[in-house]
N, C-alpha and C positions, 0 to 999 in steps of 0.2 A: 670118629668124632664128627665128620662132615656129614653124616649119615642124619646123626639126629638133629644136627642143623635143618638140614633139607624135612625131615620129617617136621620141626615146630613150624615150619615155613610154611608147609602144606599145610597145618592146620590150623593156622592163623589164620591163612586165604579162604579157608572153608568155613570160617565164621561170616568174615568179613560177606563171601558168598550168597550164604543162606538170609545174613541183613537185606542183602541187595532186592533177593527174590521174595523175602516177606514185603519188601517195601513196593516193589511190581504188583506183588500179588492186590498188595490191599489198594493202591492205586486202580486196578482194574476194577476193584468190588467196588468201588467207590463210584466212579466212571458209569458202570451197570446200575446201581441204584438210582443215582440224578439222571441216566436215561427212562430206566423203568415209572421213575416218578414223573416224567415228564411228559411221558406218553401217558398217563392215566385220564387227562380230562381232554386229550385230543380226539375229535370229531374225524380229521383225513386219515382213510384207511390206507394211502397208500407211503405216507409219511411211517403211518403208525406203524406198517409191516417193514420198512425202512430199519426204525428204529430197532424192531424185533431181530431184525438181520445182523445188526452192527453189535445187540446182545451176544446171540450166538455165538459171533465171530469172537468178542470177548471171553467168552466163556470156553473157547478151545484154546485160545492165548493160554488163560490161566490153568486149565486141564493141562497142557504141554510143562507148564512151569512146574507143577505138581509130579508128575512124570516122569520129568526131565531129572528135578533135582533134590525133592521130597523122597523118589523112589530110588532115584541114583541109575537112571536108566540114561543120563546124559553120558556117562561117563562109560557104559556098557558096550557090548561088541555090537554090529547091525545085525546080529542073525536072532540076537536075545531082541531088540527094536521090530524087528520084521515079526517074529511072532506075534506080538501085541497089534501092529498096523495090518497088515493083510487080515487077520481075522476080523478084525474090526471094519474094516473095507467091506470086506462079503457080507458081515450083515447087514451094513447100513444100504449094501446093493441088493440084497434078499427083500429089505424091508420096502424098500421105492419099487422092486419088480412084483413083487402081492399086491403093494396098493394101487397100482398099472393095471395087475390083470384083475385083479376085482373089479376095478373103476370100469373097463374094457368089456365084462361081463355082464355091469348092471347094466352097461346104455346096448348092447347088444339083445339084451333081453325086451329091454325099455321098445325095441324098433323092434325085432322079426317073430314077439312071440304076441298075437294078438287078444290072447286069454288076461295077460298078464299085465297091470299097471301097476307101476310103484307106487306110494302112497303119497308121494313128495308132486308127483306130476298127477294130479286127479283135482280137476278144478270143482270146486264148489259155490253154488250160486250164492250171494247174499242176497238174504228178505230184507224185505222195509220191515220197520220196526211200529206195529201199530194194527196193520193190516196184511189178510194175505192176500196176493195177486195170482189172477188165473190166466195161466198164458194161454191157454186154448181160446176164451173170450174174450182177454184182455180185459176183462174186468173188474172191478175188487169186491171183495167178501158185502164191504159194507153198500155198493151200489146194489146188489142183489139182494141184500133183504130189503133196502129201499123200494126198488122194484117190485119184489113181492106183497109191500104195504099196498102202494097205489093198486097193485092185481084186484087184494081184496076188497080195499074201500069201493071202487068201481062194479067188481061183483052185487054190491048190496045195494 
């Protein structure tokens, strides 16, 4: 008899439980949108990227809650937990050491190989908008045919 005591007990808390964590969860969503919207007509990038971090960081709160009590991983052994995190670890360490050594590659290229510019570091000059300019004479298109008038009028 004490048995199913204990068992409706359990399962009254596990409602009560899961109210709690829907009411986390949407608290956070909530949290993350009036951030998100808040950051849309902001000008400071370093607020902004700020803000982008304190997202993130929400958004692993609520992944853990999900996880945790959605999957019933709260309540599991650490070796069932340790599967999920360690592989999770190495990729997100896989993923920041490729974009290190790519990064590490292109400016390596960028400096010792002299054939080679990237397209991103190749300046280009801007023209005036009207006339072209000649940097050999320093003079413009439209001076030279000026020039050229007076030649001929003089000639004759």
């Amino acid at each position: 008899m004490s048995h199913t005591v204990g068992h409706e007990e359990t399962h009254g808390g596990g409602t009560s439980e899961i109210k709690k964590v829907t009411i986390i969860l949407s608290v956070l969503t909530i949290i993350e949108l009036v951030l998100g919207f808040w950051m849309i007509g902001m000008e400071n990038e370093g607020l902004r990227m700020a803000i982008k971090g304190a997202i993130i960081i929400l958004m692993l709160a609520k992944a853990f809650y999900i996880v945790g009590y959605f999957m019933h991983l709260k309540h599991e052994i650490k070796n069932l937990i340790m599967t999920i995190v360690v592989p999770l670890a190495l990729f997100v360490w896989f993923i920041i050491a490729f974009l290190s050594d790519g990064n590490s590659f292109r400016n390596l290229r960028n400096t010792y190989d002299p054939y080679f510019k990237e397209q991103s570091t190749i300046k280009i000059e801007k023209k005036e908008h009207g006339s072209s300019h000649d940097a050999a004479t320093g003079t413009h298109a439209t001076d030279t045919t000026h020039e050229t008038k007076e030649a001929v009028e003089n000639k004759h």
